[in-house]
Structure formats: structure tokens, C-alpha cells
N, C-alpha and C positions, 0 to 999 in steps of 0.2 A: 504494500500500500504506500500511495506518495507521501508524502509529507504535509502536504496541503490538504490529502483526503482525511490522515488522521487527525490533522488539528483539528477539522470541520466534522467532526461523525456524530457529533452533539450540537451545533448549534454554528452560526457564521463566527470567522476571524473581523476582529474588527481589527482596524490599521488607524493609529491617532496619528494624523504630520505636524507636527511641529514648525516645517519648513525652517522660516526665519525667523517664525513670532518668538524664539529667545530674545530676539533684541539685538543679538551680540553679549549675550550675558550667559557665563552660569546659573549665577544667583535666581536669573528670573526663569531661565528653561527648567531649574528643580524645582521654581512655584508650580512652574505650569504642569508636574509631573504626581506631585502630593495635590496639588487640584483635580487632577484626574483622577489619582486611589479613591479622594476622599470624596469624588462625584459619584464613581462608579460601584462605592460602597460593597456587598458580595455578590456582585454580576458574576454568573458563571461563564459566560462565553470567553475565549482565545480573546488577550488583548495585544496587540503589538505597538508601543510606541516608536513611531517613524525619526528620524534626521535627513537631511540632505547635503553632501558633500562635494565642494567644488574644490580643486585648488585652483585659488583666487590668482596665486604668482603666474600660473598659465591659461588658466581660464577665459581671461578677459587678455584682449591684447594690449601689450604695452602701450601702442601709443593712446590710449581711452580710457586708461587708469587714473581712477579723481575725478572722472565727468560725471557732476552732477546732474546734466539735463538730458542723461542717459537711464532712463529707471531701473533695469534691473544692474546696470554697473551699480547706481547709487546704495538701491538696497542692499545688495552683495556686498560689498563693502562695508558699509555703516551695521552691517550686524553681524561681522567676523569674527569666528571664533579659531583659537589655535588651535592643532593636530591634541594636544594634551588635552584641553577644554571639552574638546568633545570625548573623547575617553573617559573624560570625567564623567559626564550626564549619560554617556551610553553604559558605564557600570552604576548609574543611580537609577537606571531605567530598569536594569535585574534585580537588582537589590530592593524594589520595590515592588519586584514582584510581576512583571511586565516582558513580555516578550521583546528585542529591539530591531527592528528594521532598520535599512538606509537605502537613500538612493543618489547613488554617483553619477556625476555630469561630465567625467571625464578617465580615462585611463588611470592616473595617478590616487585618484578617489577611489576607484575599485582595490586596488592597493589599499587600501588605507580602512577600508570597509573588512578586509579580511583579516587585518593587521589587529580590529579591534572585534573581532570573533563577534560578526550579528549575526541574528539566528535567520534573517530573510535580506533578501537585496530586492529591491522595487529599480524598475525600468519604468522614467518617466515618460509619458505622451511625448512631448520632445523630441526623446532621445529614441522612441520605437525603429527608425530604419536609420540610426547612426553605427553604423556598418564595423567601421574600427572599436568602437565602445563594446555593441555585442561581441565583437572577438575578442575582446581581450575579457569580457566577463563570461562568454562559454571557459575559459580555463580554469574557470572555478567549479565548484560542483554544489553552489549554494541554491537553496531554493528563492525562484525565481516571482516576483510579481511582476508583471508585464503592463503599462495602460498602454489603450490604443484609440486617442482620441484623434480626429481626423484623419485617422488613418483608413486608406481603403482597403475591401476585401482581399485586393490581391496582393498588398502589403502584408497585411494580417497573416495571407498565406503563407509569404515568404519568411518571416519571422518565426511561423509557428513552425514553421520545417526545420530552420536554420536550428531551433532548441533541440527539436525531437530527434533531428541527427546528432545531435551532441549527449544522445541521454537526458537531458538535462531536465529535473524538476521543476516548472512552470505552472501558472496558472494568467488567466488573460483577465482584463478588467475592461470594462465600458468607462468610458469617461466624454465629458463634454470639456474642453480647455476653455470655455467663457468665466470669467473669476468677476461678479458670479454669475451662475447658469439661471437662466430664467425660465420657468416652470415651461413653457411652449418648447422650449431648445432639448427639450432632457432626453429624448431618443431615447425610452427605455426599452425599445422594441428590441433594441441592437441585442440586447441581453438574450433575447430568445435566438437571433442569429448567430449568435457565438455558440451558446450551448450546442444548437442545431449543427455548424458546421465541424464545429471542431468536440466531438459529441464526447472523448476520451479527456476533455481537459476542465478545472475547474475554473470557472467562471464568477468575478465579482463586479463590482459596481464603486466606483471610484465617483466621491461627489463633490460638487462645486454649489448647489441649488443654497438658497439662502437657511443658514442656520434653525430658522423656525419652521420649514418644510417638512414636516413629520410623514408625512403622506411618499413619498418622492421612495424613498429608503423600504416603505414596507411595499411597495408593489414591486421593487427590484427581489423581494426577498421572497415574493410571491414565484417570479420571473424565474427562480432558482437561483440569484444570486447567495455565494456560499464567501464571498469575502465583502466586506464594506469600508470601504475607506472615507476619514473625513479630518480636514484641517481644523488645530483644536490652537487653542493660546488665550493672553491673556491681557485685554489692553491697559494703558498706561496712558496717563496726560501727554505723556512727549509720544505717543506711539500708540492708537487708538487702535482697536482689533478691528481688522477689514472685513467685509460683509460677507463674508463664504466663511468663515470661520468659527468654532463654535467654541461661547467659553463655557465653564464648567456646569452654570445651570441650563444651558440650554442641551449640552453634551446630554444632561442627566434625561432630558425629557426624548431624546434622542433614542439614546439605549431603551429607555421605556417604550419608546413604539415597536425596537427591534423586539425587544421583548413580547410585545403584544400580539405582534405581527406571528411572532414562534408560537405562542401559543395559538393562535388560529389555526395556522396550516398544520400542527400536529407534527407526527415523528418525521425524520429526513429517513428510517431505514425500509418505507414501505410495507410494514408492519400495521395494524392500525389496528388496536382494540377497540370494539364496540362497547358504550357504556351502559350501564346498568338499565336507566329510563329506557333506552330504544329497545333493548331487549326484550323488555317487559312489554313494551306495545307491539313489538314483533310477534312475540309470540302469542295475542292477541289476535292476529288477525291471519296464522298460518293454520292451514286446514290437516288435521289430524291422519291418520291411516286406520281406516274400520275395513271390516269383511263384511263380503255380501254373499257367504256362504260358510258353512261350517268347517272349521279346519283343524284338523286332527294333531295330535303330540308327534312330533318328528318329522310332520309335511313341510315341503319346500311353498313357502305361500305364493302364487303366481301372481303377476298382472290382473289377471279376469275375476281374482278371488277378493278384490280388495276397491273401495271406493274412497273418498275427499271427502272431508267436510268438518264444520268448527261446530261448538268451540274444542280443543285442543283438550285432552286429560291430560292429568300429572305422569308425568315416565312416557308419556306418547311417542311412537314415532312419527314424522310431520312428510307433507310430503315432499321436501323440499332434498329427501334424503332419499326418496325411493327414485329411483332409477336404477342403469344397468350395470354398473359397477357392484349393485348392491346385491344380496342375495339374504335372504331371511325365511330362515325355519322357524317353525312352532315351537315350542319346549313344551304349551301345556295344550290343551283343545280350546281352540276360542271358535267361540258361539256367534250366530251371526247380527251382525250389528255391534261388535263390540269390538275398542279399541287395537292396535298392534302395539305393545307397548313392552320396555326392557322386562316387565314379569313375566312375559307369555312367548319371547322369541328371542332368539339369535339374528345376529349381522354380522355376516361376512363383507367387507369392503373394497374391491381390488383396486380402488381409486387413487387412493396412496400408491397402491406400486406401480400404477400408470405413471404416474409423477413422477418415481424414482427415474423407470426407464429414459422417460424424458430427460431428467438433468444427465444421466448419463448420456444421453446422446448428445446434448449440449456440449459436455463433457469432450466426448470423443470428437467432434467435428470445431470446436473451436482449438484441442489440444493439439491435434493435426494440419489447423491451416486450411481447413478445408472450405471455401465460401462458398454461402448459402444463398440461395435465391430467396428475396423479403418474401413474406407469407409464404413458405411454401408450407407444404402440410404433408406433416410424419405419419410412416405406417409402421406399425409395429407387428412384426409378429410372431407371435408366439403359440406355436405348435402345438407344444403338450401342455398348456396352460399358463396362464401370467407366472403361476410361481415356479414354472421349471423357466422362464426366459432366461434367467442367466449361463446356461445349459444349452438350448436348443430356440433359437431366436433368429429374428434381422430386423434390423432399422433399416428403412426405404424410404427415400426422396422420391418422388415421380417431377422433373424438373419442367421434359415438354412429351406430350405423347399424340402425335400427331400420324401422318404417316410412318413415321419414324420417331423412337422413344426413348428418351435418356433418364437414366436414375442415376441415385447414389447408395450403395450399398454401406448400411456399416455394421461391422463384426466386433461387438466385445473382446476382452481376454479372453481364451478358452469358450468360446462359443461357437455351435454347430449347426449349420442350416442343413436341415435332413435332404437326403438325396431326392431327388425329382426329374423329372423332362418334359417337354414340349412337345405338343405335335406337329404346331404351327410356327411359331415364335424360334428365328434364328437369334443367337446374341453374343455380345462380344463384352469380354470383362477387360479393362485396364486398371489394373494395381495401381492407386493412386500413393499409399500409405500403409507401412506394416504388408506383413507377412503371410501369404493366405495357402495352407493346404487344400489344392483342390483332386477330386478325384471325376476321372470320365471316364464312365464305363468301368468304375474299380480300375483306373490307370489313375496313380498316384503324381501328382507334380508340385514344385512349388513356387506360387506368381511373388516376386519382390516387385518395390515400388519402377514403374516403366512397362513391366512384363504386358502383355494382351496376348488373351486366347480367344477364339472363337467357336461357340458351343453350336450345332449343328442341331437341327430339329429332332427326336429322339432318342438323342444321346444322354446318355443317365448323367445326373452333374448333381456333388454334394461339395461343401466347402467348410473349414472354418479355419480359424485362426487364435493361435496361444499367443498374441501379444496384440491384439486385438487389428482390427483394417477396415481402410476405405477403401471402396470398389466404384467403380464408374462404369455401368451397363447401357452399352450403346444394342438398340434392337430394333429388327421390323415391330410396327405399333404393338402395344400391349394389346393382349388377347384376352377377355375375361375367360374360365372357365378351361385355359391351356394350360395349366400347371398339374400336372398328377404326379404323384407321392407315392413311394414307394412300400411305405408306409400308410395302407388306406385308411387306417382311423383318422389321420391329420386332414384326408379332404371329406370325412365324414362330420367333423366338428365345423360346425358354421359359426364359431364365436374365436377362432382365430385368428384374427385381425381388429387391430384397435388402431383407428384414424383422430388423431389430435390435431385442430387447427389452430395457428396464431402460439405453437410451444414455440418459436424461435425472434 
């Protein structure tokens, strides 16, 4: 798991910047840092306090150094602190309990970011396609915050490739670079376009909207944003806090929306317990399982034996549970009109292990590399019943079956597709993956990954494989009702087959 996934698996990273609002001060950048402990009181979410590091001797060029009626020279300047100074506030920033970020605006800062061990490096909007800046910080191996404000898709692309060939631990942010953003400008949509395109990477929301926006922050967090960043400090007579920036009482109403917002949407692991009220009026209004015929101690209850209807008894089954997975015997004689309930029967459930089957095929076809066509729909089957599939089984893809019909065969560890042939159906196996024992006609061979054979219309064919395989069956169209078993109880069982749509 990334780093950014585990920080997030409870709740968003919140990122506090600091920027410049120290002043050029220690003194005042440790106000602004016990203002935050003392706003954010026992917030459980990730907090990270931000810096930003220029070196100023190169930064700015020499001949522009001292221009006052140049704004960011002026500011950069007028609130410099020294290489020590900050060392100072980046170990008051631990020592208080607080994760610390930085974000360098030049080669010699990256340097200097590692120099004083921060737990995250931020890549400003700015600096997203400064070419030499990213190379010199791919040779670190810090995890990455990214903004991409103005930036376009195809930059975005290039940036996010540039990380992910380097390995490198990332996460992308939205941001609007207007200081401040005006409620019209805020593009939260892009939030969905990020997650959407770049679907493996975490995704936050970097803000600029004016400090009393409480609104702006919970529908990013609605959006799926899992990081939020926001410029925090503290004004002063000589140096008033600028309008994107949030001091500690507004910081505090801030966190309270993200908080509120968390509690709305519930858990992030897709999980969701139902609470107690809805149960209770659920099951109010789910219809019961009764018989509409007498059925005896040890009888398998059919379909045609049993009718709907409320209100529900205590221990009832409902029918929200009867279906084909299900199977239920009597244990005692129930009479007719009277409920199916835990005192009078047994449930068998194969539904669970439909499930399992599934994640293992997940399992096998993601572990392998193997891509999947979106919605295709799994067949599973299983010969001598769900609970021998691990035994005697095949996962099947059907991809296109047209005149012509391609699947994807896949074979567990030690699993055996029982011999069979065709009368009509020629077919051709290519070994995509793993190692498959095939036999033709009791002639023994073995397909590694490249190998293709071609099975002839009558020709006996059984397979399996001890380290499990993909198979890719090219064939004239699927034939219903062309597969005989040499084994005729397997084409005597009509419950052989189980089709799941939407498992992938």
C-alpha cells in the first residue's frame, strides 16, 4: 500500500501552508503552529504542516534583487528565513505532533528538503512541467504531492508518466492558482476527471476559495477528494492575513465541515453497516416464506411448495433469501400455511462460494496480466458441484462469438477440466500463462506460455494444470449443446454452470 493510501484509510490528509505568512520570523511561524494544535484540538485526521523553500541567492536573479515594485521579489525577500531557521520550525512542527511537508522552487531546495528529513515534498502548480526541478526530485524517493492548476490534460499526462516510470509515490491535486478563487472559478469537476483518468492514483483538492467557504471543501470531499490542502497564518498590524488564508478560528470551522462532510458520506472502505431504525422498518415490510402445501421432516422444500407474504414471524425466512443458491430442507413437518423459519428447516447457501470462485478469478486474471474486456460476464463451471470446483472446474470468458468465437480459459492450481469432445466445434488453444497438461485422445503433452494446438472435431480433449493457467480459445462459433462428457453424469446435471455478471 502507498503511503498516501495508508495515511488516508481513515479519513483525508489535511496539508496546513504556511507559505510566507511566518513573516520572516521564527517567533511568529511557532505562533502560527500552537494556533493550529490549539484550533484543531483532538481532530483525528492526518495533519501535515506545509513550508516552502526557495534559495533566495539563486532564485531571483541578481540583477532584480531589492526591487520593491516587483511583488513576489518583494515578498520573498522581506520574509527570509535562514537554512537553520527553518530547521528550526520544521523540528517544532514534529515535536508538536504534526506531520511536515515542503515545497521547493528550485534544485538547491530539494536539497535542503531532504537535508531536513520531511515526511512529504509538494510540487507547486508553478513548478508542474519544470522539467529540470522534476529530475532532480524523481532522485529522491519521497512521497510526492503534485498540484496541477492550469495545467492541461496532456501535461497532466506527461507528468503522471514521468512519476510512475520512476516508481515514485504520488498523489495529484486540483487547484485553481487565483489567490483568491472565486466561488464561479473553483472547477470542482476536474476532481472527478482526475480520479476518472488517472483511476490508480490519489486524488486531492488544493484551495484558494475565500477562508469562510465551508461549502467548496465538503463537495471536493464528496468528489473523492482524499487530500485537502489550505493556506493557514496569522495577521499582524505590519502584515494583515491575505484573503485565501485561514486563521485559526476560521481553520477550526473549516475542519468542522470536513468533519461533517465525513460523517455524511460514511466509511471510505465500502463497507456500510445498516443501522438499527432501517432494519427494523425493513423488516416490516419484507414478505415472509409460508407453504402452500404440507411438507414433511427431511423434504427438500421446492419453488411450487412455498408462497410470499407479510407480516414476517420471528426466526422467518424472508424472501429476499430464497433463491437459487439457496436450498432448504424441513427438519420438522410444516403444515400448510405456516411459516419456513430457523425451527423447522435447514439452509444450504452456495452463494458464498460463488463469491469465493469469483475473487479467485479476479485473483488469477489480474495476477497474470491478463486484460479483461469491461463487463464481460464469467462462466463458471463446475462439474461435480460448487464444492468439488476446486478439483474439477473452468473459469470462461466468452469475449466475441460470432461466426467465429474467442474465450479465455482459466485453470486454478491443480484443477481438472474433465475430458470431453465436439462434434461440430473445431478449436485452437494458445497458452497465454502457466503451464497446462493437456491430453488428446489419452496422448499426453505439455502447452507453456506461446505453445497452440489445434483440437479437431471428435477428438477426446481433457486438461489441467498444477500451477494454475490462462488459455485463449480461438473457435468456429460456439455451438450450444456440442460438448459431450465422457463422463455422462456431468451432461446429465443441468445446474452446472453459474453465469455472474458485472464480477469484474
Amino acid at each position: 500500500m502507498s503511503y498516501f493510501s495508508e495515511l488516508t484509510k481513515t479519513g483525508p490528509l489535511v496539508v496546513l501552508d504556511l507559505a510566507n505568512n511566518h513573516n520572516g520570523s521564527v517567533a511568529h511561524g511557532k505562533k502560527i503552529i500552537l494556533a493550529i494544535k490549539d484550533a484543531l484540538g483532538e481532530c483525528s485526521l492526518p495533519v501535515a504542516i506545509k513550508f516552502q523553500y526557495r534559495d533566495l541567492d539563486t532564485f531571483i536573479h541578481p540583477e532584480y534583487k531589492g526591487r520593491q515594485d516587483i511583488k513576489y521579489v518583494k515578498r520573498f525577500e522581506s520574509t527570509r528565513l535562514t537554512w537553520d531557521e527553518f530547521r528550526e520550525l520544521r523540528d517544532f512542527v514534529a515535536d508538536n505532533g504534526f506531520l511536515a511537508a515542503c515545497t521547493p522552487f528550485d534544485e538547491a531546495s530539494v536539497a535542503k528538503v531532504v537535508e531536513h528529513e520531511y515526511d512529504i515534498l509538494k510540487v507547486a502548480s508553478a513548478s508542474f512541467t519544470d522539467w529540470p526541478l522534476l529530475e532532480r526530485i524523481s532522485q529522491e524517493s519521497m512521497p510526492i504531492i503534485a498540484s496541477t492548476a492550469a495545467a492541461s490534460v496532456e501535461e497532466i499526462d506527461r507528468v503522471a508518466s514521468f512519476l510512475s516510470h520512476r516508481h515514485l509515490d504520488f498523489c495529484l491535486m486540483h487547484c485553481v492558482a487565483a489567490y483568491p478563487t472565486v466561488d464561479a472559478d473553483l472547477q470542482l469537476n476536474r476532481i472527478d476527471l482526475l480520479r476518472n483518468r488517472y483511476n490508480d492514483v490519489i486524488v486531492g483538492y488544493s484551495t484558494h476559495e475565500n477562508p469562510h467557504n465551508m461549502v467548496a471543501v465538503q463537495m471536493a470531499l464528496a468528489k473523492g477528494a482524499r487530500i485537502l490542502e489550505r493556506h493557514v497564518g496569522i495577521g499582524t498590524p505590519d502584515a494583515p492575513l491575505n484573503d485565501y488564508s485561514s486563521d485559526p478560528q476560521s481553520l477550526i470551522e473549516w475542519v468542522k465541515s470536513i468533519n461533517s462532510a465525513q460523517e455524511m458520506l460514511g466509511n471510505t472502505d465500502g463497507v456500510f453497516e445498516p443501522i438499527s431504525s432501517e432494519i427494523e422498518a425493513l423488516q416490516g415490510l419484507r414478505r415472509g416464506v409460508f407453504v402452500n402445501q404440507e411438507v414433511q421432516s427431511g423434504a427438500k422444500i421446492s419453488d411450487s411448495a412455498v408462497f410470499f407474504a407479510i407480516p414476517l414471524q420471528p426466526g422467518q425466512y424472508v424472501a429476499n433469501e430464497w433463491g437459487k443458491y439457496q436450498d432448504y430442507v424441513a427438519t420438522d413437518k410444516i403444515g400448510i400455511g405456516e411459516p419456513v423459519a430457523i425451527s423447522n428447516s435447514v439452509v444450504t447457501n452456495a452463494q458464498s462460494a460463488i463469491w469465493k470462485i469469483v475473487e479467485k478469478a479476479r485473483e488469477l486474471f489480474k495476477n497474470t496480466g491478463t486484460v479483461i474486456p469491461s463487463q464481460s460476464h464469467l462462466e463458471i463451471s463446475h462439474h461435480y458441484g460448487i464444492d468439488r470446483f476446486d478439483d474439477f472446474g473452468l473459469l470462461m470468458l466468452t469475449v466475441v462469438n460470432r461466426d467465429y468465437c474467442k474465450k479465455l480459459l482459466g485453470l486454478l492450481p491443480n484443477q481438472v477440466h474433465p475430458e470431453q469432445f465436439h462434434k461440430l466445434k473445431e478449436e485452437t488453444f494458445h497458452c497465454l500463462w502457466g503451464e497446462v497438461d493437456l491430453w488428446l485422445d489419452e496422448r499426453h503433452q505439455i502447452l507453456r506460455p506461446g505453445d497452440v494446438i489445434t483440437v479437431q472435431p471428435g477428438v477426446r480433449h481433457k486438461f489441467s494444470s498444477g500451477s494454475g493457467a490462462v488459455i485463449e480459445e480461438i473457435s468456429s462459433t460456439h455451438i450450444k449443446d456440442d460438448s459431450y462428457y465422457s463422463d455422462e453424469s456431468i451432461s446429465r446435471n443441468p445446474n452446472r454452470k453459474t453465469f455472474v455478471m458485472f464480477w469484474n
